[in-house]
C-alpha positions as CSV (number, residue, x, y, z in Angstrom):
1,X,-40.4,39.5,53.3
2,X,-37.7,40.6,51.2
3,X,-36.6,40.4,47.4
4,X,-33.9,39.3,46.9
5,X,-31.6,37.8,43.6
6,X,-29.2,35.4,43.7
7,X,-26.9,35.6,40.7
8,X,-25.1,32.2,40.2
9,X,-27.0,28.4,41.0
10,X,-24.2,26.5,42.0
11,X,-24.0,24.5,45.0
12,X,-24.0,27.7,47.4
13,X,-26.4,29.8,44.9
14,X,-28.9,27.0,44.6
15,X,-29.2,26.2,48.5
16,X,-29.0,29.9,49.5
17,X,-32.2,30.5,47.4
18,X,-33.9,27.1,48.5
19,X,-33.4,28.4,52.0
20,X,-34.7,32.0,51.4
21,X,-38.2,30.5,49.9
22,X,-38.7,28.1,52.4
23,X,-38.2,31.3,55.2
24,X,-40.8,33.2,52.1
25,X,-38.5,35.9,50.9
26,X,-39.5,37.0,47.4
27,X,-36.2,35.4,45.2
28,X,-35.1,35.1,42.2
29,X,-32.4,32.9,41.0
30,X,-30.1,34.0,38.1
31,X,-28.0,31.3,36.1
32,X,-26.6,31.5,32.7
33,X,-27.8,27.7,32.0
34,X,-31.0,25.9,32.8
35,X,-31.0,22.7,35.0
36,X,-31.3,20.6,31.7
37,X,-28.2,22.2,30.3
38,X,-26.0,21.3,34.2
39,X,-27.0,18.1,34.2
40,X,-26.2,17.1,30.3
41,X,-22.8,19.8,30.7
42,X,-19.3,18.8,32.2
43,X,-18.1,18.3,35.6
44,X,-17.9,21.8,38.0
45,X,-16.1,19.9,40.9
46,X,-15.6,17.1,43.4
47,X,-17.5,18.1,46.0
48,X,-17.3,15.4,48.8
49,X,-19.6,17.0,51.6
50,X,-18.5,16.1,55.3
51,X,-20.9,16.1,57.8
52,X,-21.1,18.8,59.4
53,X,-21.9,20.6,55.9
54,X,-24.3,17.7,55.0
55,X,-26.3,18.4,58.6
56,X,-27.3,21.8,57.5
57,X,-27.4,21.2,53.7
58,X,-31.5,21.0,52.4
59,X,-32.2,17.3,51.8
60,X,-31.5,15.7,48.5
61,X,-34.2,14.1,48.3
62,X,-32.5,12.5,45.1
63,X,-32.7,8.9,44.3
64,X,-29.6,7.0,45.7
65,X,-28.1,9.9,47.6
66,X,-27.6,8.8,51.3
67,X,-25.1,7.5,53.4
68,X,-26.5,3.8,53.3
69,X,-25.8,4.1,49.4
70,X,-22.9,6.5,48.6
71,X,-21.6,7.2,52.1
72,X,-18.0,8.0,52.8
73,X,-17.4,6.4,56.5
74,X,-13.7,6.8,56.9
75,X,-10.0,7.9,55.4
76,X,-6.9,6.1,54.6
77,X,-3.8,8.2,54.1
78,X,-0.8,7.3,52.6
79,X,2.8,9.6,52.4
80,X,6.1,8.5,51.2
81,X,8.7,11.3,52.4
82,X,11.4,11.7,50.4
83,X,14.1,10.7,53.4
84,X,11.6,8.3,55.5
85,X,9.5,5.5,55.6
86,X,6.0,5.5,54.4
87,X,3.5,6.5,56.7
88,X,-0.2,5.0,56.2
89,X,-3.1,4.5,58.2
90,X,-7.0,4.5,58.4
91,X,-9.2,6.9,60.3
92,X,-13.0,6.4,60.7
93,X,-15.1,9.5,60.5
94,X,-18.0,10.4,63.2
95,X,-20.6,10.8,61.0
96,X,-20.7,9.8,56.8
97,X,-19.8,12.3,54.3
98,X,-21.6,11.9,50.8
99,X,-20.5,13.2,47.1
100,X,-23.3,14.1,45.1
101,X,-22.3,15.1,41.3
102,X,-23.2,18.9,41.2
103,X,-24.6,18.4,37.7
104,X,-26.9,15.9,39.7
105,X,-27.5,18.0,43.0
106,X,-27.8,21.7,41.4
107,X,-29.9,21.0,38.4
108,X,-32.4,19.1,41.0
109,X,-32.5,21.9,43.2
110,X,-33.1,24.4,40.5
111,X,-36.6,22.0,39.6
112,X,-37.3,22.2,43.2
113,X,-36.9,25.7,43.4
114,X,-39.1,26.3,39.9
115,X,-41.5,23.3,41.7
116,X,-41.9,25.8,44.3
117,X,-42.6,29.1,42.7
118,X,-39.4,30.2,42.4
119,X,-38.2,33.1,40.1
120,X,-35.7,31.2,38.0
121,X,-34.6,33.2,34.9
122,X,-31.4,32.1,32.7
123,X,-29.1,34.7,31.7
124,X,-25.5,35.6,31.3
125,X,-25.1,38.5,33.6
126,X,-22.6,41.5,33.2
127,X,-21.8,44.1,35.7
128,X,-24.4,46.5,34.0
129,X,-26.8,44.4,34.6
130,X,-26.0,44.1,38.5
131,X,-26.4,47.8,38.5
132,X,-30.2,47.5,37.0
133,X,-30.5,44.5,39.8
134,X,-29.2,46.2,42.8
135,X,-31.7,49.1,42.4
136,X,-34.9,46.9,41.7
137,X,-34.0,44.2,44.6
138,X,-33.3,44.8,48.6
139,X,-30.4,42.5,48.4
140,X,-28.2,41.0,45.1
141,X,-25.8,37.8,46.4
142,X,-23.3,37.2,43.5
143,X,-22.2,33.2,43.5
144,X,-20.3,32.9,41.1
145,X,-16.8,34.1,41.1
146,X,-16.1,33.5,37.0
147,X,-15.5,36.3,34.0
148,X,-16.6,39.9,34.7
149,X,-18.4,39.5,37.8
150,X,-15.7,38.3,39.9
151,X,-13.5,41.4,39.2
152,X,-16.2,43.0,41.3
153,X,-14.7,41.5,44.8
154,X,-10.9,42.9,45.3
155,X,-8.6,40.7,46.7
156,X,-8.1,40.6,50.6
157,X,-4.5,40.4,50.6
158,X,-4.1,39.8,54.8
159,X,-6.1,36.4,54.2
160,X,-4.5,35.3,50.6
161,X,-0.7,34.1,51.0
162,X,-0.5,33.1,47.5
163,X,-0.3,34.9,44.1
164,X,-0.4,32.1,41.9
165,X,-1.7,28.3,41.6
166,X,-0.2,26.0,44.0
167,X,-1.5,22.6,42.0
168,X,-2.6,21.9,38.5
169,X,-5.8,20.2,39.4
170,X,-8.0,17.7,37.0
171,X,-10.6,15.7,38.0
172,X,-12.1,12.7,36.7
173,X,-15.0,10.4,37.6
174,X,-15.0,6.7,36.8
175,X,-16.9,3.4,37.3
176,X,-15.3,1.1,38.5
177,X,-14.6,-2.2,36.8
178,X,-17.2,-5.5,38.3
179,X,-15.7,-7.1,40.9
180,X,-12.2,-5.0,40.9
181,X,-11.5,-4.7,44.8
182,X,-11.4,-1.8,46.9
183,X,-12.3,1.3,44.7
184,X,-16.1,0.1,45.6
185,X,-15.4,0.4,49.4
186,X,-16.9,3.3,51.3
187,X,-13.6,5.9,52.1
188,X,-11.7,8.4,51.3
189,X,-8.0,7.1,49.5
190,X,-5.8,10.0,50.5
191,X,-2.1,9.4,48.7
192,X,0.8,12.4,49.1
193,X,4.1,12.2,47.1
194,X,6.3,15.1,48.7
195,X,7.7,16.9,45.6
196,X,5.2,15.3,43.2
197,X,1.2,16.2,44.3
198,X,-1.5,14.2,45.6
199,X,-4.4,12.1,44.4
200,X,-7.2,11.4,46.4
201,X,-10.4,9.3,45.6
202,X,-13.8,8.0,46.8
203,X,-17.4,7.1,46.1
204,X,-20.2,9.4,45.1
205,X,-23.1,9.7,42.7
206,X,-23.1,11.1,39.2
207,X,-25.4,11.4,36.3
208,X,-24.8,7.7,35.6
209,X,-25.4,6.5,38.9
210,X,-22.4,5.2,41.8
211,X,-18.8,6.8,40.5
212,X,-15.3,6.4,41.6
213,X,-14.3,10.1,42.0
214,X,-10.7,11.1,41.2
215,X,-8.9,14.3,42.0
216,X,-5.1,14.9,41.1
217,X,-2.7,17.4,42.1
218,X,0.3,18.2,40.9
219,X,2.9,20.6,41.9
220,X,3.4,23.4,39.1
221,X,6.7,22.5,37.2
222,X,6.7,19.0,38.1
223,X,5.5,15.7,36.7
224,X,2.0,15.8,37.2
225,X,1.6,19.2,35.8
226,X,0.9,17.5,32.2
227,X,-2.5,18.6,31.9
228,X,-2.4,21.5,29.5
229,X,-1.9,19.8,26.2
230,X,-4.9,17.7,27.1
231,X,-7.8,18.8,25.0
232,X,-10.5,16.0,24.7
233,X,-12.1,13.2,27.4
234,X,-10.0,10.3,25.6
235,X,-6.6,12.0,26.2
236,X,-8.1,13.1,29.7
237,X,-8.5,9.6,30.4
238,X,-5.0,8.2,29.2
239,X,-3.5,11.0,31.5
240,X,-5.4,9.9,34.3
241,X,-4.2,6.4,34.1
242,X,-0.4,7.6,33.0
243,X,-0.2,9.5,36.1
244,X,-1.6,6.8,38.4
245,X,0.8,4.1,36.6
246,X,3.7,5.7,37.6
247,X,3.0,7.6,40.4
248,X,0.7,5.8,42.4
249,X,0.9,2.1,40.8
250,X,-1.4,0.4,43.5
251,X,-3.8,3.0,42.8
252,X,-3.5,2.1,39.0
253,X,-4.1,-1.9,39.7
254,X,-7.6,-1.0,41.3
255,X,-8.5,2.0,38.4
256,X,-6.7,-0.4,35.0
257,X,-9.9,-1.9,33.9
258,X,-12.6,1.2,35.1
259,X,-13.7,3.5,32.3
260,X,-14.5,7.1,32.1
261,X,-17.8,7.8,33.6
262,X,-19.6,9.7,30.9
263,X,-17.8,12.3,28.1
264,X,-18.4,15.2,30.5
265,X,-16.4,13.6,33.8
266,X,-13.2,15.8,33.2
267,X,-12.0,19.0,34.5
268,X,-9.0,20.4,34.2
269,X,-7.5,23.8,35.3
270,X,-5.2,25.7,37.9
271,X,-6.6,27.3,41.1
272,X,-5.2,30.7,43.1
273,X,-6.5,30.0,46.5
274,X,-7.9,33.5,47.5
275,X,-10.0,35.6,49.6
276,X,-12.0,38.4,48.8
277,X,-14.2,41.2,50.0
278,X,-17.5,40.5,50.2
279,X,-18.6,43.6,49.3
280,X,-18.4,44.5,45.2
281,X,-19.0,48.0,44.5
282,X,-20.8,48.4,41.5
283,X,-19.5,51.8,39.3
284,X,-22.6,53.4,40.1
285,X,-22.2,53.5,44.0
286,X,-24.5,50.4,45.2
287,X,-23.2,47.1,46.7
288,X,-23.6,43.3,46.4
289,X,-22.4,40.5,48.4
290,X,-20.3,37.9,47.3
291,X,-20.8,34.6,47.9
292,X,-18.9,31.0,47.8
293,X,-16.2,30.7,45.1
294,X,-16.4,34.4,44.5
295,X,-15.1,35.6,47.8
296,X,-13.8,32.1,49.3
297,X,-11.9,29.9,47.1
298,X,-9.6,27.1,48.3
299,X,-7.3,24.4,46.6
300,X,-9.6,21.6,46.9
301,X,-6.3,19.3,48.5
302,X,-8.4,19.1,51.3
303,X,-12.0,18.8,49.8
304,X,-13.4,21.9,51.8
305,X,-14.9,24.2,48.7
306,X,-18.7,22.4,48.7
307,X,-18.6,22.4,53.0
308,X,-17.5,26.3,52.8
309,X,-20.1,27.5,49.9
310,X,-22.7,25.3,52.1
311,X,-21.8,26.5,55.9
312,X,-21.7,30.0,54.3
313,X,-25.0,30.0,52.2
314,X,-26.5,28.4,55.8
315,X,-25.3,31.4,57.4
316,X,-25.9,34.0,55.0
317,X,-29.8,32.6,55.1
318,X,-30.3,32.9,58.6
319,X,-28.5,36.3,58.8
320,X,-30.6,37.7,56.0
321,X,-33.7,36.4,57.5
322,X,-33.3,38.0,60.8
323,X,-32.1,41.3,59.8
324,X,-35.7,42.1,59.5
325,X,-36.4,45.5,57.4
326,X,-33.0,47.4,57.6
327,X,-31.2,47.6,54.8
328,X,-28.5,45.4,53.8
329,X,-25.9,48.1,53.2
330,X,-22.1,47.6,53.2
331,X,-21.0,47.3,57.4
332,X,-24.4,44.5,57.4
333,X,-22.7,42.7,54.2
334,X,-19.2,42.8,55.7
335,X,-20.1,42.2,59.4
336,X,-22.0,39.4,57.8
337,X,-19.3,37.7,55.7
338,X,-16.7,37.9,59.1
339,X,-19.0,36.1,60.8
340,X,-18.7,33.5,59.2
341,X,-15.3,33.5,58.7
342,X,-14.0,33.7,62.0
343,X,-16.7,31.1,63.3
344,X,-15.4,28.5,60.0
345,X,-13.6,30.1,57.1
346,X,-10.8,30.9,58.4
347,X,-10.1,27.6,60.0
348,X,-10.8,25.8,56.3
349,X,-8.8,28.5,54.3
350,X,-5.4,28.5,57.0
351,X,-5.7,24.5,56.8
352,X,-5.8,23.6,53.0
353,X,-3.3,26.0,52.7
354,X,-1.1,24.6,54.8
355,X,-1.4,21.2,53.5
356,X,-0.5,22.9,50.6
357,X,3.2,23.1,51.8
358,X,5.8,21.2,52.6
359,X,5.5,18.7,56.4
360,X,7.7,19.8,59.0
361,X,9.4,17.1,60.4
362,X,7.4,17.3,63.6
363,X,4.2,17.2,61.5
364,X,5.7,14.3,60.0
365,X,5.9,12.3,63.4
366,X,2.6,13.3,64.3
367,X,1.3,11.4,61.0
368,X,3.4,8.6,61.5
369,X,2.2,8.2,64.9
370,X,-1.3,8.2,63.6
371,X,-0.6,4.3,62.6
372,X,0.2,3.2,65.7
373,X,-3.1,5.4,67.5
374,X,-6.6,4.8,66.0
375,X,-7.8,7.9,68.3
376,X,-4.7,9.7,66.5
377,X,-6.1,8.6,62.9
378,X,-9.6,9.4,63.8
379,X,-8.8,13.0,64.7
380,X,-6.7,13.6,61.9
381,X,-9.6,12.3,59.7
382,X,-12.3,14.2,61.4
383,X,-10.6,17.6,60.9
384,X,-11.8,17.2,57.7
385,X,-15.3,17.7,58.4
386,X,-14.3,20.4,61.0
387,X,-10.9,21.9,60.4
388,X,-11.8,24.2,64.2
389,X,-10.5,20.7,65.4
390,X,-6.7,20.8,64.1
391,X,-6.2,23.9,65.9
392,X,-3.9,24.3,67.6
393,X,-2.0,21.0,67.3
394,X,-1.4,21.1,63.5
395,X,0.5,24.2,63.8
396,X,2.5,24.2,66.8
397,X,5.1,21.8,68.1
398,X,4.6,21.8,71.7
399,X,0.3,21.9,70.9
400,X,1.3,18.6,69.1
401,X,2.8,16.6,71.7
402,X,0.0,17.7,74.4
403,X,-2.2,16.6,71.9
404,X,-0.3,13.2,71.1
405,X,-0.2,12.8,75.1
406,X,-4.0,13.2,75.5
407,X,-4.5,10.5,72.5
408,X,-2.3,8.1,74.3
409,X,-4.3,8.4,77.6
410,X,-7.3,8.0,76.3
411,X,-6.5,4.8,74.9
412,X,-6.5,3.5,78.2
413,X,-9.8,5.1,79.2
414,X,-12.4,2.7,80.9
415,X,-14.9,3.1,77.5
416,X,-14.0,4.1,73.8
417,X,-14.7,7.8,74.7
418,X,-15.6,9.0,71.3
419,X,-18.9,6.9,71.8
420,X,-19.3,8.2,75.1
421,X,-19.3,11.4,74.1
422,X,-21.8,10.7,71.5
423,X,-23.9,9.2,74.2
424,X,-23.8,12.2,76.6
425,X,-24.7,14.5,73.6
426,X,-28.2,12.8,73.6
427,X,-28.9,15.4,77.0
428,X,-30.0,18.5,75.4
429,X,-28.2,21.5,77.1
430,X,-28.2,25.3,76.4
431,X,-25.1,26.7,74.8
432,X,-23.4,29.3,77.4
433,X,-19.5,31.5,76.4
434,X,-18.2,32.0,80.1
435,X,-16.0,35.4,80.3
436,X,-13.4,36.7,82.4
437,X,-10.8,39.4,82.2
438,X,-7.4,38.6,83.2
439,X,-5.1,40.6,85.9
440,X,-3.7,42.7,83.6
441,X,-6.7,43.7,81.9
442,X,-7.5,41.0,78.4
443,X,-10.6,40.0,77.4
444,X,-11.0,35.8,77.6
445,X,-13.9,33.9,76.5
446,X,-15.1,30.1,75.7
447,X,-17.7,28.0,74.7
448,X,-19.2,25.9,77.4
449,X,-22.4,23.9,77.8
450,X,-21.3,22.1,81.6
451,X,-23.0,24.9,83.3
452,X,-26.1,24.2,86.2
453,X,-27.3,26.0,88.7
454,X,-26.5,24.6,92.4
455,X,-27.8,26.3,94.8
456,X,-30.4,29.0,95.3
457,X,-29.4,30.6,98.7
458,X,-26.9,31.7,98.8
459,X,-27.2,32.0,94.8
460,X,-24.7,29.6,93.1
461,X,-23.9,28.1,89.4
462,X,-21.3,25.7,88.4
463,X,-19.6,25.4,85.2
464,X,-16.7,22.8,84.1
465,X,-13.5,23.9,81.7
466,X,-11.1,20.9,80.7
467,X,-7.6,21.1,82.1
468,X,-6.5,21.2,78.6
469,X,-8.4,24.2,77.8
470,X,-5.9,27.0,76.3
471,X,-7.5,29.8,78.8
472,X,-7.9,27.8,81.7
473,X,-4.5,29.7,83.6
474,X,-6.7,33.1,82.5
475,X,-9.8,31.7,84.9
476,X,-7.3,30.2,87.5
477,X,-6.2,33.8,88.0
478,X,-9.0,35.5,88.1
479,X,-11.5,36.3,90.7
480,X,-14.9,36.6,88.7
481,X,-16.4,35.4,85.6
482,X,-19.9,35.3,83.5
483,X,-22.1,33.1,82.1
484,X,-23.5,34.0,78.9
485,X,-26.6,32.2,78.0
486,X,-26.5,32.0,74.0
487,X,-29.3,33.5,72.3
488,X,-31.1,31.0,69.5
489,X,-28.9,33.5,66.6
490,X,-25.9,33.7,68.4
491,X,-24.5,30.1,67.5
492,X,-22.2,31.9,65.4
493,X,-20.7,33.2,68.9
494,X,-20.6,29.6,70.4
495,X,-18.1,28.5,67.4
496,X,-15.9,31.7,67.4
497,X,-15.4,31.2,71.1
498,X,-14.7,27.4,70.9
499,X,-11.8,27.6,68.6
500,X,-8.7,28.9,69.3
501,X,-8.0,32.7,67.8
502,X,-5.7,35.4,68.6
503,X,-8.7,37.8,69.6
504,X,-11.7,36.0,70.2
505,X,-14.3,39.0,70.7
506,X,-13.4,40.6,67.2
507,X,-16.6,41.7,66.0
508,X,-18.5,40.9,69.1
509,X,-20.7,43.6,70.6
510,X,-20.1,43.5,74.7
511,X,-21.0,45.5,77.8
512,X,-18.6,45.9,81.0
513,X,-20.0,43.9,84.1
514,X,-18.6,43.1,87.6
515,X,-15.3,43.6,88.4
516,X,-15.1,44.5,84.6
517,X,-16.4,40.6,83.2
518,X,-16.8,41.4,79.7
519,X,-20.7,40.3,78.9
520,X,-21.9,39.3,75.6
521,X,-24.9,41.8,74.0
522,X,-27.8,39.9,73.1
523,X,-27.1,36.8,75.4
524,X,-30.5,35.7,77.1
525,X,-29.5,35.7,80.1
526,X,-26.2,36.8,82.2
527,X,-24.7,35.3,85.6
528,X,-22.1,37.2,87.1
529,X,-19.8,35.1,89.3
530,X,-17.3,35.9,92.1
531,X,-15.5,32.6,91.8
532,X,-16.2,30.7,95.2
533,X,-14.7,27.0,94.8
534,X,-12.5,24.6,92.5
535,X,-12.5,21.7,92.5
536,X,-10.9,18.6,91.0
537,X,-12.7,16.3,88.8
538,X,-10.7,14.2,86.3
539,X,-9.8,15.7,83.6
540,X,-12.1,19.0,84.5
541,X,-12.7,21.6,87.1
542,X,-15.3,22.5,88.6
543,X,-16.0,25.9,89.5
544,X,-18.3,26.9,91.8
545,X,-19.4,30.6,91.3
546,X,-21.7,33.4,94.0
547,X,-24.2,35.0,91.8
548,X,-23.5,38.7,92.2
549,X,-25.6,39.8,89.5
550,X,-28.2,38.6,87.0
551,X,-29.8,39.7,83.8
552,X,-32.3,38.2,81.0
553,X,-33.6,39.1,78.0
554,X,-36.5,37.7,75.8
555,X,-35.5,35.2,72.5
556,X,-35.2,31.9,72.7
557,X,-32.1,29.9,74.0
558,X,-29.9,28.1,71.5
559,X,-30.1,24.3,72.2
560,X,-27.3,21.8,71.5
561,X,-28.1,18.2,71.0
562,X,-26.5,15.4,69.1
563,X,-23.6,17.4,68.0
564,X,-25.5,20.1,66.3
565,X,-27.3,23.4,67.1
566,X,-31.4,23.3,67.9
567,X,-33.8,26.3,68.1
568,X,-36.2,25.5,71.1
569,X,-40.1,24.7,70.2
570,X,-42.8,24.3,72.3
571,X,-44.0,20.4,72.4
572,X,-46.7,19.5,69.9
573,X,-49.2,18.2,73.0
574,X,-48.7,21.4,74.5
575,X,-49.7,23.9,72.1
């Protein structure tokens, strides 16, 4: 058990220490307002939580908070270009996303936390006081990124293009007028004036119960940047609907006869989208990690600040937790932090930011298209809960149209394969990153979970790549490859090698196996293949590898089921 403090309760502070008491670390939790004070204060974001956040976020357990109530079950987008015709269309997303008011969310997991037996101690912390913290407890995670403490975390200038806000950001929360039409309907409104900004909209739960949630951005310099002479909620308000009258006037027939949630449901302000270093090195010589808005801050165009202070806090729990008694010194806080940013931040961060900027005209046609291909629309909206998904097709031209093609095809499949898919996650399978090395000597590597043994004499294993896969030519050319069998921890592995990246092993610890397969330290258990058979099979291959050489470890497997990673336990009637 360690002792830990978590300076900051936000959404990413709050969960992180939830976490760390349910696995019976010794925490306290720092915050310079009690849980009274959040919930009766103002508005601290938007915060719509996509699924794949909401999978590993701690139950709500708060009255009206679930997807039958407040969920978010799809996207409409909407784009005028300033030389084109309007693009709009409607994508539906896997699984709901919910907004939950972090006045509501964090003040209620604070009273859990207390509930609990948890160290909860309100104070406004200082830099000084971080030095007193970080030599009484094993480990000090700062969450919040405001005032002194955030000048703590330098800059990481290779990961932050920008040097200044990109929007002027407000949001608001409303409810909706009785009866007034579609602001009551369960999606995300996603509107985009080239030139102008973007405002964006959907359900969620506040202090007052159900909410309209509004979120404007406006380009610095131009005409939605009128926030700054706004001083109270009443002028907050009358800007709010100014802006949607002339800007977005269908928007303002739904919002005319709404009214302002409660006095605190404004926020106003300018965001520099940023990276830090995790690591803040206090004047005396110790360090503390930084967490959430203080190292990862985005523009929240894209709504990914609550889902990257949530996946992160997930991860930082489970990497504290099995770290054991070492000490968490500065390589353990970095190593940990680029985990996690390789496996999901950096996907989120190099997204919003490019949404940031102007279309290319390509990018343009790939939206356009979206109206005339559900499977298009649903993609588009789905890389909102998992921004891994854009890559590489958002980016790149050519990437595009493959992607397009594929869409297209599938249209004419035999079933609606999105549901299919869903269906053949319900078999459990281990998680397994198959290796090669190419002719001339590179390391490639990805995620695969269509792996079986075939036969045992002579010894042989099958997996099965898509044809689409970016490193299929890599496997085609070479004579051997591995099967890594994922380790319960190593799910952190399994999404750095499913997404595209220039160098897939950065970070990764690996030995040198046959014929120089690079194998994965800490994997369960290790195949090494001579590569025996292809064969076609739709829109896979199957290859067909001799076992030349084994290995296994002790740990449990990781286990994927359902579109999410499991830990294997044993069955309840067995132990």
């Amino acid at each position: 058990m360690r002792k830990i403090a978590i300076v900051g309760a936000g959404e990413s502070g709050a969960q992180l220490a939830l976490e760390l008491q349910r696995l019976e670390h010794e925490v306290t939790l720092f915050s310079d307002r009690s849980a009274a004070e959040i919930r009766s204060g103002t508005i601290t974001s938007s915060q719509c939580v996509f699924s794949s956040a909401l999978r590993v976020q701690l139950p709500l357990e708060i009255p009206g908070a679930d997807s039958e109530s407040i969920g978010i079950t799809g996207m409409t987008f909407n784009i005028k270009p300033d030389d084109g015709e309007a693009i709009s269309w409607h994508g539906s997303l896997e699984n709901p996303a919910m907004s939950v008011d972090q006045r509501v969310k964090c003040a209620h997991w604070i009273e859990q936390f207390i509930t609990r037996g948890g160290d909860f101690r309100i104070e406004k912390l200082n830099v000084k006081r971080l030095e007193e913290l970080a030599a009484i407890y094993d480990l000090v995670v700062v969450c919040t990124g405001k005032g002194e403490l955030g000048q703590i975390f330098s800059t990481d200038k290779s990961r932050s293009p920008y040097d200044r806000p990109q929007r002027a950001v407000a949001v608001t929360y409303v409810k909706p007028a009785q009866n007034s039409g579609p602001e009551n309907t369960n999606e995300i409104r996603m509107n985009m004036l080239p030139g102008v900004g973007e405002f964006f909209t959907f359900p969620g739960l506040s202090t007052e119960g159900a909410c309209q949630m509004m979120v404007f951005e406006g380009i610095p310099g131009g005409p939605m940047d009128c926030w700054d002479t706004v001083s109270d909620a009443d002028g907050h308000w009358g800007t709010s609907m100014s802006i949607l009258r002339e800007h977005f006037p269908a928007e303002y027939e739904l919002f005319k006869d709404s009214k302002l949630n409660d006095p605190g449901a404004c926020l106003r302000g300018r965001i520099t989208p940023v990276v830090r270093h995790a690591v803040g090195s206090l004047p005396g010589g110790r360090s503390v990690l930084g967490l959430g808005d203080a190292i990862l801050l985005n523009d929240p165009v894209t709504g990914q600040g609550s889902n990257n202070a949530t996946l992160a806090a997930d991860h930082y729990a489970r990497a504290i937790h099995i770290h054991g008694d070492a000490p968490f010194d500065e390589a353990w806080m970095t190593r940990t932090f680029d985990e996690y940013w390789r496996g999901w931040g950096q996907f989120s961060t190099v997204w919003t930011n490019s949404m940031l900027r102007s279309k290319d005209g390509w990018q343009l046609e790939v939206l356009a298209k979206a109206s005339e291909h559900q499977a298009l629309a649903d993609s588009f909206a789905n890389g909102f809960d998992d921004p891994r998904t854009l890559f590489p097709w958002w980016f790149d031209r050519q990437e595009a149209s493959g992607f397009v093609e594929r869409i297209v095809a599938e249209e004419g499949a035999a079933f609606d394969l999105r549901d299919f898919r869903t269906t053949l996650g319900q078999f459990a399978t281990g998680v397994t990153v198959v290796t090669t090395r190419t002719p001339q000597g590179a390391k490639v590597g990805m995620t695969a979970n269509s792996f079986t043994s075939v036969s045992m004499d002579p010894p042989l294993v099958l997996w099965c790549p898509s044809k689409f896969a970016p490193s299929l030519p890599d496997f085609e050319a070479a004579t051997h490859f591995a099967i890594n069998v994922l380790e319960s921890s190593q799910h952190v592995l399994s999404r750095q090698f499913a997404t595209p990246a220039d160098d897939k092993f950065a970070g990764v610890s690996i030995s040198e196996g046959v014929a120089g397969l690079p194998l994965l330290d800490g994997s369960v258990a290790t195949f090494e293949c001579r590569t025996v058979a292809r064969h076609e099979a739709g829109d896979h291959v199957i290859y067909v590898g001799e076992v030349e050489k084994y290995s296994r470890a002790d740990g449990d497997p990781l286990v994927f089921h359902a579109g999410a990673y499991h830990s294997t336990e044993l069955h309840p009637d067995f132990k």
